[in-house]
Biopython code that builds the backbone (N, CA, C, O; Angstrom):
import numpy as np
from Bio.PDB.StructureBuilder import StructureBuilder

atoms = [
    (1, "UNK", "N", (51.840, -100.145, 2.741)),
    (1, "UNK", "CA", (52.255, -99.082, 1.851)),
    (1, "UNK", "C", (51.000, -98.444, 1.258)),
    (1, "UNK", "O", (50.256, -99.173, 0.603)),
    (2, "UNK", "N", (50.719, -97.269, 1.407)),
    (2, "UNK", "CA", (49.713, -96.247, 0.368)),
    (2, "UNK", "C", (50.257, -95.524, -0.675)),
    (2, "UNK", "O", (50.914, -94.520, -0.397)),
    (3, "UNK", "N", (50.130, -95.793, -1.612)),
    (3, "UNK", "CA", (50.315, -94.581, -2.630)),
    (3, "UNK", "C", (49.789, -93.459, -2.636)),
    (3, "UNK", "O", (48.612, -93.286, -2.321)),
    (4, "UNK", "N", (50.611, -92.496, -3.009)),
    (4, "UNK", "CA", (50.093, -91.230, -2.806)),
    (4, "UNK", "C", (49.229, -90.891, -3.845)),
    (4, "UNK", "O", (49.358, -91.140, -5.043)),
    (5, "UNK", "N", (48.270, -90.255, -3.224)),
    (5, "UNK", "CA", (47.380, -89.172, -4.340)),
    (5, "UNK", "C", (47.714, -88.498, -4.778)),
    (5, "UNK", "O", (46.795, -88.408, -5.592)),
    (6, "UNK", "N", (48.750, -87.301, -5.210)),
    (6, "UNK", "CA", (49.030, -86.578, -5.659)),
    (6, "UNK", "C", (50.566, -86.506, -5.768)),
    (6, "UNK", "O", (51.234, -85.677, -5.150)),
    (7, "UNK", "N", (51.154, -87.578, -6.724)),
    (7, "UNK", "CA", (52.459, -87.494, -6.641)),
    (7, "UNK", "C", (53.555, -86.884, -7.481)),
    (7, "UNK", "O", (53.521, -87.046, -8.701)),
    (8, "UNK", "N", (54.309, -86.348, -7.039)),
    (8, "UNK", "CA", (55.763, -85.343, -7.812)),
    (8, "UNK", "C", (55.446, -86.309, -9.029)),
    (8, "UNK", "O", (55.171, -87.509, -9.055)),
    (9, "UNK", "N", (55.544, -85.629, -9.741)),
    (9, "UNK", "CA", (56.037, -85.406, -11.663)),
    (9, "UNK", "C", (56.440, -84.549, -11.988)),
    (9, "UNK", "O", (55.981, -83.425, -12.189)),
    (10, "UNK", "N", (58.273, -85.394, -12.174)),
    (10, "UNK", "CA", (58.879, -84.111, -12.724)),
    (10, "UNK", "C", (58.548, -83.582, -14.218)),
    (10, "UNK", "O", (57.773, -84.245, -14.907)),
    (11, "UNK", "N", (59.202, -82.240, -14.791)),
    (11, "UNK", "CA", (58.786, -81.889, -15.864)),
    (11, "UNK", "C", (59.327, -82.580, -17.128)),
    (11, "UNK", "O", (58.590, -82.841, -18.078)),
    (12, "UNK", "N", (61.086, -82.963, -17.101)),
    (12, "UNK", "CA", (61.652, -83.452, -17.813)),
    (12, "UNK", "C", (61.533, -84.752, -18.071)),
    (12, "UNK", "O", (61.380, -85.496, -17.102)),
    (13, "UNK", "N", (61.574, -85.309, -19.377)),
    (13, "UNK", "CA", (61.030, -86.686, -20.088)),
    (13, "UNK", "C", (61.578, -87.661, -18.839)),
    (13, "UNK", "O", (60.794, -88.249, -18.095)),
    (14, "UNK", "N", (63.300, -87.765, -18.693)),
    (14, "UNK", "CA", (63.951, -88.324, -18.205)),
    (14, "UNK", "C", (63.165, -88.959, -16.690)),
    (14, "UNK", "O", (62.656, -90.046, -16.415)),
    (15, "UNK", "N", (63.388, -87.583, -15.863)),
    (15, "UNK", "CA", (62.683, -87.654, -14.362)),
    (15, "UNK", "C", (61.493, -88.719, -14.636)),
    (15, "UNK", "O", (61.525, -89.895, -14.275)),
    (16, "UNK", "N", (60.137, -87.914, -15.541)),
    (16, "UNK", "CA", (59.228, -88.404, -15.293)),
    (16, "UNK", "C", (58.971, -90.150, -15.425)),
    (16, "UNK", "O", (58.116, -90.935, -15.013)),
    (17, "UNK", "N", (60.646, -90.279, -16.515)),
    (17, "UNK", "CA", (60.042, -92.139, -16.618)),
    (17, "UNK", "C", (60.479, -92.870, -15.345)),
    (17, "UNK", "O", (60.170, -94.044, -15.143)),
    (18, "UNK", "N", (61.109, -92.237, -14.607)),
    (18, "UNK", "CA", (62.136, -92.584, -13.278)),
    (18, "UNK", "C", (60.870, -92.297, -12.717)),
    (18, "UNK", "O", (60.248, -93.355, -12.808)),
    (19, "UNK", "N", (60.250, -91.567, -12.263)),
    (19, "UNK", "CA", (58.864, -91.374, -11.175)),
    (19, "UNK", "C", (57.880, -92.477, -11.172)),
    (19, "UNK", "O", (57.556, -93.138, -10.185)),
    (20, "UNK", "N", (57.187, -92.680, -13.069)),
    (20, "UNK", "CA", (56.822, -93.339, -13.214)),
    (20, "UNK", "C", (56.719, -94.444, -13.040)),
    (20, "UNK", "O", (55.682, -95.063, -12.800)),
    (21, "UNK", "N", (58.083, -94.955, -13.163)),
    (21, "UNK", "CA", (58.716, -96.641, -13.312)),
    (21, "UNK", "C", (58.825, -96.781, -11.283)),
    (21, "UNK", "O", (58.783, -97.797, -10.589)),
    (22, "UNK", "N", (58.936, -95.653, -10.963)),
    (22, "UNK", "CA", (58.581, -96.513, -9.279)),
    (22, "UNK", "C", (57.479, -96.183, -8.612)),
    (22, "UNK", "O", (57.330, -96.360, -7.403)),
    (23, "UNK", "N", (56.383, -95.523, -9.627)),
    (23, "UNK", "CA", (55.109, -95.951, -9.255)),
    (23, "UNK", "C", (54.380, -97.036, -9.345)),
    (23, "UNK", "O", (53.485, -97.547, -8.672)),
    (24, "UNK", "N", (55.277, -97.433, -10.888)),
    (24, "UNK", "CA", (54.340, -99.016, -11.311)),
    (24, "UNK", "C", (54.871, -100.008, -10.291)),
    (24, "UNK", "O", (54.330, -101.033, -9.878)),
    (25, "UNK", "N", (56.500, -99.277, -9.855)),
    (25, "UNK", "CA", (56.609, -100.753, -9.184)),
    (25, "UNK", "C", (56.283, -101.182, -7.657)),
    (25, "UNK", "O", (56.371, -102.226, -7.011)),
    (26, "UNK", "N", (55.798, -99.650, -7.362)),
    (26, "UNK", "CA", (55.331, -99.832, -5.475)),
    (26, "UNK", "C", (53.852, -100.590, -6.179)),
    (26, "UNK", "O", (53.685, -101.762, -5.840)),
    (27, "UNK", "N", (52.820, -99.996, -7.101)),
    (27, "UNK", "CA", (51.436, -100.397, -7.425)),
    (27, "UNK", "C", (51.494, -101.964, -7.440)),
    (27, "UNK", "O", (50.949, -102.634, -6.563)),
    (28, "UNK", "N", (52.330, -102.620, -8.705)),
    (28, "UNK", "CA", (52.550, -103.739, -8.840)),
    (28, "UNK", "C", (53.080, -104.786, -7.307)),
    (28, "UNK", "O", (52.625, -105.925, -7.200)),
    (29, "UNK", "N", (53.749, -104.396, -6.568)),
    (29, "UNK", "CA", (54.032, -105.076, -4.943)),
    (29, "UNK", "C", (53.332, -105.369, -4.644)),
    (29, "UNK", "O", (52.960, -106.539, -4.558)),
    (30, "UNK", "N", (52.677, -104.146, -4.257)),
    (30, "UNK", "CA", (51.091, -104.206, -3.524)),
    (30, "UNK", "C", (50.239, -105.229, -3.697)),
    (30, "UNK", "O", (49.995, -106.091, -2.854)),
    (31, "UNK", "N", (49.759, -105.145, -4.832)),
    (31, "UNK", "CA", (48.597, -105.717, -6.097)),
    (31, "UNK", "C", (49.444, -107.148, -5.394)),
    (31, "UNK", "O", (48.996, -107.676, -4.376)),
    (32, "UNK", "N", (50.465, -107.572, -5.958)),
    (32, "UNK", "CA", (51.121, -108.964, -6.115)),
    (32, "UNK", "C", (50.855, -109.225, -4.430)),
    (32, "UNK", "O", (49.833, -109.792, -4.043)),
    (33, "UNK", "N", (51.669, -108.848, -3.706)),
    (33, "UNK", "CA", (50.766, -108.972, -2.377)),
    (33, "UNK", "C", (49.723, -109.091, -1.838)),
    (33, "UNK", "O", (49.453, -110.008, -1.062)),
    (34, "UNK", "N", (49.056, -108.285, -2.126)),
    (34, "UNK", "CA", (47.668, -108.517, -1.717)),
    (34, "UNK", "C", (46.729, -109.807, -2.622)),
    (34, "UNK", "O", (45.614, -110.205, -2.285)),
    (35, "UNK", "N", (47.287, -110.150, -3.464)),
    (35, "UNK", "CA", (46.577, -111.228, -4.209)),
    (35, "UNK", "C", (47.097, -112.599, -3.483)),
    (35, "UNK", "O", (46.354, -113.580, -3.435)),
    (36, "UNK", "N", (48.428, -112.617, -2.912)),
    (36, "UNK", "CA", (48.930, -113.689, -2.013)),
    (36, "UNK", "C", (48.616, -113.604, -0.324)),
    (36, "UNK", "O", (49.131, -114.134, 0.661)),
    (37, "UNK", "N", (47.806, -112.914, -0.478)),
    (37, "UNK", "CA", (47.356, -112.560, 1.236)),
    (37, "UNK", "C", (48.356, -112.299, 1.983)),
    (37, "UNK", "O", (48.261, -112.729, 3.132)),
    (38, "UNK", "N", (49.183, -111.801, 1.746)),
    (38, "UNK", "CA", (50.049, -110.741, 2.518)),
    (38, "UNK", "C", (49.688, -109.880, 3.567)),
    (38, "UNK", "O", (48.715, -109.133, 3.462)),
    (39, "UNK", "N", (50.480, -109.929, 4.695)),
    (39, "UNK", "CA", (49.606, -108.720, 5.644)),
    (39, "UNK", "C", (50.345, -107.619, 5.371)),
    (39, "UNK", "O", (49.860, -106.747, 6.091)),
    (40, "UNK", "N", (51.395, -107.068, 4.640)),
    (40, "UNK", "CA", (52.587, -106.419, 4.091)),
    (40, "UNK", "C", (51.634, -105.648, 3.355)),
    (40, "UNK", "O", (51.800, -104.429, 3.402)),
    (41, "UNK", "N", (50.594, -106.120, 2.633)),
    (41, "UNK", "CA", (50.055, -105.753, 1.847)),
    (41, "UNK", "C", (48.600, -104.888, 2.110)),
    (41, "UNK", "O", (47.817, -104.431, 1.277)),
    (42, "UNK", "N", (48.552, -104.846, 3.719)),
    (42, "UNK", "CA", (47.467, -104.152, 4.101)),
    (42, "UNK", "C", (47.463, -102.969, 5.094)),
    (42, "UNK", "O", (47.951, -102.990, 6.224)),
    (43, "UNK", "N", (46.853, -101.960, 4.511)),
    (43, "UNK", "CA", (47.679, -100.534, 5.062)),
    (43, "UNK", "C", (46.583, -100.122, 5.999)),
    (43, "UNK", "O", (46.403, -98.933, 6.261)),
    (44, "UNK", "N", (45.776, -101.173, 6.559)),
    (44, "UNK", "CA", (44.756, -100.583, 7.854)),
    (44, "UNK", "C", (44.812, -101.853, 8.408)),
    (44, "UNK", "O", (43.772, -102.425, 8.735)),
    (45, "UNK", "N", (46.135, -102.471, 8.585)),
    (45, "UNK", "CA", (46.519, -103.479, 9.740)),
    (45, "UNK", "C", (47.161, -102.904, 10.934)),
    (45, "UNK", "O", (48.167, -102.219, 10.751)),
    (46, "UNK", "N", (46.686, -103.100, 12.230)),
    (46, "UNK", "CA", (46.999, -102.735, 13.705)),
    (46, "UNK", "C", (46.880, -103.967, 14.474)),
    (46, "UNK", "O", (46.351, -104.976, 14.008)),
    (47, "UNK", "N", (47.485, -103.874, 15.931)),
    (47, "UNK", "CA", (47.159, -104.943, 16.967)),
    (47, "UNK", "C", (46.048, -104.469, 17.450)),
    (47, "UNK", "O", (45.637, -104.985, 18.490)),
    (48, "UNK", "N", (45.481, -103.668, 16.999)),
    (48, "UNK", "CA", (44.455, -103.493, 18.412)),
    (48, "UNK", "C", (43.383, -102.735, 17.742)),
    (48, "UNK", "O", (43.620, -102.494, 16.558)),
    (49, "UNK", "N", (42.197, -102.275, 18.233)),
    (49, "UNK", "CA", (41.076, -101.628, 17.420)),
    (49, "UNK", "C", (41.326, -100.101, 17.483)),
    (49, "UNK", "O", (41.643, -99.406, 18.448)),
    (50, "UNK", "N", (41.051, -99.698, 15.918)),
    (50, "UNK", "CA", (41.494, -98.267, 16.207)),
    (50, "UNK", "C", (40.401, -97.645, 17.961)),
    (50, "UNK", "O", (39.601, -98.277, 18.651)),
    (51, "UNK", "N", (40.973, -96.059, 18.086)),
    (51, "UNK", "CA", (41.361, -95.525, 19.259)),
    (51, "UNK", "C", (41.293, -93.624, 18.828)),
    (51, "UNK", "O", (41.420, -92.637, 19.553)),
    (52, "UNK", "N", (41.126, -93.715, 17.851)),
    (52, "UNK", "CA", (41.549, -92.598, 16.961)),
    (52, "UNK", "C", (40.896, -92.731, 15.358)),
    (52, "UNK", "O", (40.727, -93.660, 14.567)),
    (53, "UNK", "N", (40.673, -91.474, 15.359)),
    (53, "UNK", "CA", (40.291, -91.012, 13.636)),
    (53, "UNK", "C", (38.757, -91.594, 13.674)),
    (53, "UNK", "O", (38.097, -92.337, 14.401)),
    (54, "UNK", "N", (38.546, -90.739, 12.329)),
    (54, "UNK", "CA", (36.856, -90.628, 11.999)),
    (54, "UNK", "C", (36.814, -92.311, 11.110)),
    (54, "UNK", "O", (37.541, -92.532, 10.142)),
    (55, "UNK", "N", (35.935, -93.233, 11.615)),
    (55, "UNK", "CA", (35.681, -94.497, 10.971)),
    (55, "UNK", "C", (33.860, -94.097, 10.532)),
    (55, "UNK", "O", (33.016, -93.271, 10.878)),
    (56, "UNK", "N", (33.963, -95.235, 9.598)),
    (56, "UNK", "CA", (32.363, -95.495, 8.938)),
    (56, "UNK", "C", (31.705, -96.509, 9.536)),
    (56, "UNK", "O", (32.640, -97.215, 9.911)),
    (57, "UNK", "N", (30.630, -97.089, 9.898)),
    (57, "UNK", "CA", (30.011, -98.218, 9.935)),
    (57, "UNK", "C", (30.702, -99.260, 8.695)),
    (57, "UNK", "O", (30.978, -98.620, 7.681)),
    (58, "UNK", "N", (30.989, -100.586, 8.622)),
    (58, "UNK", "CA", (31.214, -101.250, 8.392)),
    (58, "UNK", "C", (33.053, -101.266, 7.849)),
    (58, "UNK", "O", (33.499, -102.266, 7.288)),
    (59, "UNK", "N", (33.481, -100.670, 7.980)),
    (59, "UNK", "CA", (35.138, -100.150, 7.769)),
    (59, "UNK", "C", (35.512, -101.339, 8.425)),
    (59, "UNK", "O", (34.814, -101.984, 9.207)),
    (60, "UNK", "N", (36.978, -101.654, 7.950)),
    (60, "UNK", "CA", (37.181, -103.157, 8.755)),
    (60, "UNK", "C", (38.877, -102.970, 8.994)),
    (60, "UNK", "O", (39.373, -102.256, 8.122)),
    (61, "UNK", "N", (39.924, -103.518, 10.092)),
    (61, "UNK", "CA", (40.871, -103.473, 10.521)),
    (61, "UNK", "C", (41.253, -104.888, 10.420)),
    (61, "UNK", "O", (40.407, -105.736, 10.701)),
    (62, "UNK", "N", (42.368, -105.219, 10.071)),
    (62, "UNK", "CA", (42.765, -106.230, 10.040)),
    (62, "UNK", "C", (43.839, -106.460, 11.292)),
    (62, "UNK", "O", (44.652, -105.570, 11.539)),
    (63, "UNK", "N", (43.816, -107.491, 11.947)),
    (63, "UNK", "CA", (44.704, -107.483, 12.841)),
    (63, "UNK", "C", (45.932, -108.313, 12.771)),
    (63, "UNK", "O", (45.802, -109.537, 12.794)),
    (64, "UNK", "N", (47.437, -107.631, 12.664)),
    (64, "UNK", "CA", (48.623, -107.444, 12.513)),
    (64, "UNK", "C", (49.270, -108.464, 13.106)),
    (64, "UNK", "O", (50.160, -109.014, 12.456)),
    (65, "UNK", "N", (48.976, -108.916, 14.404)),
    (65, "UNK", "CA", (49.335, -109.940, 15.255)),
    (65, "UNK", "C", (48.263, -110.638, 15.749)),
    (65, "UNK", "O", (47.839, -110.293, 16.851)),
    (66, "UNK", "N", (47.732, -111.547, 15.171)),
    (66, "UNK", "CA", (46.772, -112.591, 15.667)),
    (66, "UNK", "C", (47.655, -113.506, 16.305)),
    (66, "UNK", "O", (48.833, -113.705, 16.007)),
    (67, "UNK", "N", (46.713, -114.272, 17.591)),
    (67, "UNK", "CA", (47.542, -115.324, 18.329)),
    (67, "UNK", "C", (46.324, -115.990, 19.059)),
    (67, "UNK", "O", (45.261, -115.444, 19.356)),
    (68, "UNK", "N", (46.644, -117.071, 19.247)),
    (68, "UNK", "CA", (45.503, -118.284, 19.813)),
    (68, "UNK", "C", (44.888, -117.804, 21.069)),
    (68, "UNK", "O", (45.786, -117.744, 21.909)),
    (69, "UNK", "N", (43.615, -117.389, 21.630)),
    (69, "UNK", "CA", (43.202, -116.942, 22.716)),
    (69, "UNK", "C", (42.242, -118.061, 22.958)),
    (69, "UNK", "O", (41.753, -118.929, 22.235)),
    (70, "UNK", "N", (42.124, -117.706, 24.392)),
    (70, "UNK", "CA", (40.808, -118.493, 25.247)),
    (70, "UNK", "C", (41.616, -119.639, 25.792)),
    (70, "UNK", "O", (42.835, -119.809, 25.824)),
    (71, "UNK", "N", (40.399, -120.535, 26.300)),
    (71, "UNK", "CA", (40.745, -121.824, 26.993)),
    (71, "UNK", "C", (40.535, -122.950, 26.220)),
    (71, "UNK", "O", (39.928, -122.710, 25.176)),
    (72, "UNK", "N", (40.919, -124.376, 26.448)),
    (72, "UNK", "CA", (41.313, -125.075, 25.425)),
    (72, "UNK", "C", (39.305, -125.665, 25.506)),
    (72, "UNK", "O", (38.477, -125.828, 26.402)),
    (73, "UNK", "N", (39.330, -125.768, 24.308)),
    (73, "UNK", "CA", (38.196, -126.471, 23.969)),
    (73, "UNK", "C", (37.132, -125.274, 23.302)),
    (73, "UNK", "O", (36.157, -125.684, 22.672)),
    (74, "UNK", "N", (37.311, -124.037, 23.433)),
    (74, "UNK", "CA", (37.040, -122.847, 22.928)),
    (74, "UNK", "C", (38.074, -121.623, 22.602)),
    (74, "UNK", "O", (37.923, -120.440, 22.904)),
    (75, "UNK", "N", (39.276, -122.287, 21.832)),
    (75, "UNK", "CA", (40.008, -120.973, 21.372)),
    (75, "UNK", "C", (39.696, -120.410, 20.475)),
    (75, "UNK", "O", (39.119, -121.038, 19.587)),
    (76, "UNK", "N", (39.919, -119.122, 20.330)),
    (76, "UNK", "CA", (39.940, -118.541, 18.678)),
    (76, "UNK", "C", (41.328, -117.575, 19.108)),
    (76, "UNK", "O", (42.097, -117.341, 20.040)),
    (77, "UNK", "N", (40.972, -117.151, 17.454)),
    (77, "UNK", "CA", (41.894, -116.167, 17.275)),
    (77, "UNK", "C", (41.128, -114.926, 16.865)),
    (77, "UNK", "O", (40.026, -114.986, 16.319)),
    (78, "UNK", "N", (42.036, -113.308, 17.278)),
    (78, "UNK", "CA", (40.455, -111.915, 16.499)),
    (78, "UNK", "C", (41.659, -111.557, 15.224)),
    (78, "UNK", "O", (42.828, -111.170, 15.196)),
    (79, "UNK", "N", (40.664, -111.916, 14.291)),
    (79, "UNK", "CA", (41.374, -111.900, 12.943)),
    (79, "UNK", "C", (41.490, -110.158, 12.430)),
    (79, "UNK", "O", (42.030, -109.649, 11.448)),
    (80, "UNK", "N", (40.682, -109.532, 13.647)),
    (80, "UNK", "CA", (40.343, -107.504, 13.041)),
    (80, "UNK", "C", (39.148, -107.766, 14.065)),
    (80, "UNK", "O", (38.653, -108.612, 14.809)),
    (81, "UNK", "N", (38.972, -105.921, 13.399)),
    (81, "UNK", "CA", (37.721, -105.243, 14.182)),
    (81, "UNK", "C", (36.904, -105.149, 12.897)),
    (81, "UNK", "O", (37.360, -105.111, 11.754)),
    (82, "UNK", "N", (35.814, -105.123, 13.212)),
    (82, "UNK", "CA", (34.646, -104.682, 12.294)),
    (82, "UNK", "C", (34.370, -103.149, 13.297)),
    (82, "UNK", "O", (34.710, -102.933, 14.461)),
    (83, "UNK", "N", (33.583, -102.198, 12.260)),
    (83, "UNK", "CA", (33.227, -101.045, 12.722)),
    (83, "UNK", "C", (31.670, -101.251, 12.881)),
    (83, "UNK", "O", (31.041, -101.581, 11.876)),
    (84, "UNK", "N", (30.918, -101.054, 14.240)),
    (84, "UNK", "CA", (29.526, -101.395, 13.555)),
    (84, "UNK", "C", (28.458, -100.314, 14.393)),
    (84, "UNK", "O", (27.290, -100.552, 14.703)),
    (85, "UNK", "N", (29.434, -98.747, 14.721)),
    (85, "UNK", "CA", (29.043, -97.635, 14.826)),
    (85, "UNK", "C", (30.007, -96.772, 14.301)),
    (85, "UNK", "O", (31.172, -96.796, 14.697)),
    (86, "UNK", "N", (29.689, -96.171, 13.618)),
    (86, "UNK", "CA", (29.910, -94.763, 12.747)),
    (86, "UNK", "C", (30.496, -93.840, 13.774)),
    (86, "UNK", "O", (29.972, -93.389, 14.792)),
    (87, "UNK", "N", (31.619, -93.671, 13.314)),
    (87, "UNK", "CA", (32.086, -92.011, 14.545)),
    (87, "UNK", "C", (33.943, -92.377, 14.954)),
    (87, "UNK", "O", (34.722, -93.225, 14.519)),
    (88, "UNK", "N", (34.100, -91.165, 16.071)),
    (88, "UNK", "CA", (35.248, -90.693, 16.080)),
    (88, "UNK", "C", (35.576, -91.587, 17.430)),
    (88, "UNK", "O", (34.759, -91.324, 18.312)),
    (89, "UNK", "N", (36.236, -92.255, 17.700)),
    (89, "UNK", "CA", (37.236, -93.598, 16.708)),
    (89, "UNK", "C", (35.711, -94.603, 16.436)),
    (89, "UNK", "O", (35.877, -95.807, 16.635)),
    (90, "UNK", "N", (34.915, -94.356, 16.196)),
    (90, "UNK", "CA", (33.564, -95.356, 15.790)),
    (90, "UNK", "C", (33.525, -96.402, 17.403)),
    (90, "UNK", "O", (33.958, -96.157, 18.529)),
    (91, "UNK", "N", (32.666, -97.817, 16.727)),
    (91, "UNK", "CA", (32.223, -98.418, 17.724)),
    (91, "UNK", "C", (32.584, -99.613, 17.045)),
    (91, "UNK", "O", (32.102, -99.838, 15.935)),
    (92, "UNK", "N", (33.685, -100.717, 17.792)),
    (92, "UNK", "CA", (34.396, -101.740, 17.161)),
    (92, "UNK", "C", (34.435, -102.783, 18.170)),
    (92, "UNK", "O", (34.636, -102.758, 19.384)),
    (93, "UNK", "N", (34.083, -104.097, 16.987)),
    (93, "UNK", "CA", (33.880, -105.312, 17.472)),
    (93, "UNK", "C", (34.669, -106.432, 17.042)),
    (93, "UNK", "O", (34.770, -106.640, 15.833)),
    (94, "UNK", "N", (35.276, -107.223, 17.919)),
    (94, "UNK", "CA", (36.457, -108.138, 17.230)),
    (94, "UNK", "C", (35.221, -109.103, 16.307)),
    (94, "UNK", "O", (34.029, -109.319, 16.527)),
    (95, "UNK", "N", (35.996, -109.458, 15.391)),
    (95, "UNK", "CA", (36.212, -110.976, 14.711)),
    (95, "UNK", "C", (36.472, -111.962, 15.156)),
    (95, "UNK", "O", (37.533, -112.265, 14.612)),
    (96, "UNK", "N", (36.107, -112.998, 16.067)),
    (96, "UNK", "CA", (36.682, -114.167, 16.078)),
    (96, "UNK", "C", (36.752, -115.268, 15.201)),
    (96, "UNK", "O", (35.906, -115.653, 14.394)),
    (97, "UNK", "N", (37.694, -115.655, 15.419)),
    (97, "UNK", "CA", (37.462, -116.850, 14.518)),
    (97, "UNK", "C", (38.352, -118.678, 15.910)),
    (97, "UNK", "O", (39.360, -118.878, 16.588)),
    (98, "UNK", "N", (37.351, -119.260, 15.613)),
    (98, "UNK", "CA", (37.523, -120.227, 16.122)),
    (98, "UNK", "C", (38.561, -121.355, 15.507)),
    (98, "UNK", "O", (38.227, -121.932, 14.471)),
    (99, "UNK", "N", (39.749, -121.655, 16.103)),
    (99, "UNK", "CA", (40.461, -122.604, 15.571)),
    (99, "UNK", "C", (40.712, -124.291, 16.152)),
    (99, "UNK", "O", (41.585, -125.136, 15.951)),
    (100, "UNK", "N", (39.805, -124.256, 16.734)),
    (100, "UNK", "CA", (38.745, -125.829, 17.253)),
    (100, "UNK", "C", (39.651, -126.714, 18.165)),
    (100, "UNK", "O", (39.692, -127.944, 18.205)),
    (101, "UNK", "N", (40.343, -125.839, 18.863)),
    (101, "UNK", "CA", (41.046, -126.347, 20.045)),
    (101, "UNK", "C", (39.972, -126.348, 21.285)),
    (101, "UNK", "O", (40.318, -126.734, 22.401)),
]
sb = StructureBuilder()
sb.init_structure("model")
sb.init_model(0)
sb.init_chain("A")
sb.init_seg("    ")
for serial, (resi, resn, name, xyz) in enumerate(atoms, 1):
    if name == "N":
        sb.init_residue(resn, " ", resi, " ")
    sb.init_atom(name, np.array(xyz, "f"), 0.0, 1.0, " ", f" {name:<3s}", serial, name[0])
structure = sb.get_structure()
């Protein structure tokens, strides 16, 4: 979920506490999520390395569906991409992480 930057506020008292009250409560999800490591909670999670759009050097992707790879005695899992060229879709390198099978 992203919150928007620039969101409707209505003019009347009423509306605006109704707008308000479900801004605090998408903000508050989030927040509460993301403090429990939620992947619900992360809005540049994909299976795969971006492919598309302008990235930065060090920008990071989290990956959505991790699952045990390799052969036994060297598996990991790619936890995301790291970005570690600048540009349009940049230049991206998995994460592994080893889970000592």
């Amino acid at each position: 979920m992203r919150l928007q930057a620039n969101p409707y506020l209505p003019d009347d008292l009423p509306g605006l506490v109704r707008q308000l009250d479900t801004l605090y409560r998408q903000i508050a999800t989030q927040l509460n999520q993301s403090s429990e490591g939620l992947i619900s909670a992360v809005t540049n999670a994909n299976t795969a390395a971006p492919v598309a759009g302008t990235w930065t050097q060090g920008d990071f992707v989290r990956n959505s569906q991790p699952g045990e790879l390799g052969v036994m005695g060297s598996k990991y899992l790619v936890f995301g991409w790291s970005c570690v060229a600048s540009g349009t879709p940049g230049t991206w390198v998995p994460l592994r992480l080893s889970t000592g099978n």
